[in-house]
N, C-alpha and C positions, 0 to 999 in steps of 0.2 A: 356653468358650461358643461356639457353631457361630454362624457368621455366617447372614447372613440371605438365601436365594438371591434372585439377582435376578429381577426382573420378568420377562416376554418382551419388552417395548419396552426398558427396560433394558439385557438382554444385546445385543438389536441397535443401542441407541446407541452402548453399548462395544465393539461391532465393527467399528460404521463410525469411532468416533475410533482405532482401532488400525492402522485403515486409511489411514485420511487422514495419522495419524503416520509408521508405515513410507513412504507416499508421498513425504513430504516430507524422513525421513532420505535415501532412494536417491535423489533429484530434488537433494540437495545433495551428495552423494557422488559420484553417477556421472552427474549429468545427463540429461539428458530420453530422452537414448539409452537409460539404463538402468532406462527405468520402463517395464514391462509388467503386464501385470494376474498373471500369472504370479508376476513375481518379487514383487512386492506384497503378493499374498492368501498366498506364503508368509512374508514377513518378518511379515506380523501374524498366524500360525498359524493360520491360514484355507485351506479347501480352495477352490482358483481360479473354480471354480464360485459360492462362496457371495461373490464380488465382485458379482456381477450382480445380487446382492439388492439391495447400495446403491449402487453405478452401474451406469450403464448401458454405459457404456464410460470408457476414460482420461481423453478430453475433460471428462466431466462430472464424474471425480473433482478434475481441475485445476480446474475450476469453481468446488467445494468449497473447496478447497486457498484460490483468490482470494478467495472469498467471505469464508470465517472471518478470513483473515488480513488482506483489508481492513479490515471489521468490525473488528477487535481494533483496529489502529492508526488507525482515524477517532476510535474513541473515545478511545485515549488523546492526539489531537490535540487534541479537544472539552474533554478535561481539563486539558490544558497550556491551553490559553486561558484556560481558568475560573479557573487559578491568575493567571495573567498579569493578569485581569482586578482582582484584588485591587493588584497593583501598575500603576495607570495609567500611562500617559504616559510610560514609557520602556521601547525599542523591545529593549532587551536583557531583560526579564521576559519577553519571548515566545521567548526563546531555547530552548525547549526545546521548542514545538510545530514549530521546523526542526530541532534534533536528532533529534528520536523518527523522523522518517522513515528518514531517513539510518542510522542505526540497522537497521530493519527491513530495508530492501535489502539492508545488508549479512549480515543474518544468512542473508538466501534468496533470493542474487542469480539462481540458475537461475529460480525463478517471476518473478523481474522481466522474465528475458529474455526469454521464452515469450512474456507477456502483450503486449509491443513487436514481437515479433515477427507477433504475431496480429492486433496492429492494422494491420497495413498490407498482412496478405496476406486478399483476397479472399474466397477459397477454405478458411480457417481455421473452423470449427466454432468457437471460443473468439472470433472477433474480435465479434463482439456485445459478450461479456460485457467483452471488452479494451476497446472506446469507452466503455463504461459505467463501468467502470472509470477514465477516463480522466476522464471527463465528473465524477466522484464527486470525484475528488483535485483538480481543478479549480476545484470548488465549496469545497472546504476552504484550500486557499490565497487565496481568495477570501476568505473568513470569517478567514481573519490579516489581510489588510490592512484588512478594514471594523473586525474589532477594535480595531486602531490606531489608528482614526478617520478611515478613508476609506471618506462614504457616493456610493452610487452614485444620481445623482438621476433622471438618464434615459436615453436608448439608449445614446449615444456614452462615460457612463461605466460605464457595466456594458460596454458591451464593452471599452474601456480595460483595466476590473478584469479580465475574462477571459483577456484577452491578457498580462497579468503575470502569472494565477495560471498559465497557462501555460506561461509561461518560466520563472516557480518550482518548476514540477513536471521540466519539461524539467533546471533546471537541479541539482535536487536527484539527477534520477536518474544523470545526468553525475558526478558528486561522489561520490556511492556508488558507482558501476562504477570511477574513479580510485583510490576506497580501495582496494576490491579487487584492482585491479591492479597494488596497491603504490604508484601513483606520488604517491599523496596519502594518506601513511601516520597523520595525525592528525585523525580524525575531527569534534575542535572545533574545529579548524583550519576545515573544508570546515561546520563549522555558523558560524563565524563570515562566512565567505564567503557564506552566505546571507542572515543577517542583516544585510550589508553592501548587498547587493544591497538590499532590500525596502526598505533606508534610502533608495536613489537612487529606485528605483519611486514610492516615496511622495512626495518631492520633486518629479520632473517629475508625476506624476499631480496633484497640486497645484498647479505652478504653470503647467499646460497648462490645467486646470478654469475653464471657461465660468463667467461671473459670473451670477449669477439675474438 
């Protein structure tokens, strides 16, 4: 039985995910040095030219590359809480919405590096999407601690909240670059370390919290 050919939107969905794939095998291979639109559009048997179809240049395929890949792991954070949520009130049921990050960095720690790098250089075409980015995994470390039962009632505790989720972001990303560099070779090790952390957060966030 002859398969069915594809559509034309089709074939160029499945060209630009063969894209975005080679991008991301040689971006974990050989690092950012060795991503050129060149060597790209041939690792996905695409002629160099027909890159341009679906970006516009490198920048905007890393874009891609951040996008999906945020995407993919906000929602499985969303889901780790949704299970956590079934077991209330004990602070190790959310252990898996700090695993799963830790996780991801490790598996594509060149795009973690990029995206830190872009935030803090001016001049970077990507830092837009890097603050945004930033701003996004902020608001989800944020959403673990309200999980747990810290609500934020007005200015001084939303910004509170903020300021933790951002040392949970800071500190997760720290943790994953250690795995990677061997010197923190057990990954529930460095999710227990978080979990440990979020335990003291909630404590002084708690007992710092202004009485109505």
């Amino acid at each position: 039985m002859s398969e069915t050919p594809l559509t034309r939107r089709e074939a160029k969905d499945l060209t630009r995910r063969r894209l975005l794939a080679a991008a991301l095998r040689i971006l974990d291979e050989e690092g950012e040095a060795g991503l050129t639109t060149g060597k790209v559009a041939k690792a996905a048997g695409i002629a160099q030219s027909s890159f341009y179809v679906h970006f516009k240049d490198m920048p905007d395929l890393l874009r891609a590359l951040g996008e999906e890949g945020g995407e993919r792991l906000r929602r499985d954070m969303r889901e780790a809480r949704r299970r956590a949520r079934e077991a209330p009130g004990e602070l190790e049921s959310h252990r898996d919405a700090f695993r799963i990050p830790l996780e991801a960095v490790s598996r594509h720690p060149e795009l973690l590096r990029i995206l830190l790098r872009a935030r803090h250089d001016p001049s970077s075409p990507l830092r837009g999407f890097a603050l945004e980015t930033a701003r996004a995994y902020r608001e989800h470390h944020a959403a673990d601690l309200a999980a747990l039962g810290y609500t934020a009632d007005d200015e001084r505790d939303r910004r509170r909240l903020e300021m933790i989720a951002d040392a949970m972001n800071a500190a997760t990303d720290a943790l994953a670059l250690g795995h990677l560099e061997g010197r923190y070779p057990d990954l529930e090790e460095a999710a227990d370390v978080l979990v440990a952390l979020s335990r003291g957060s909630l404590r002084w966030l708690r007992a710092t919290r202004r009485d109505p």
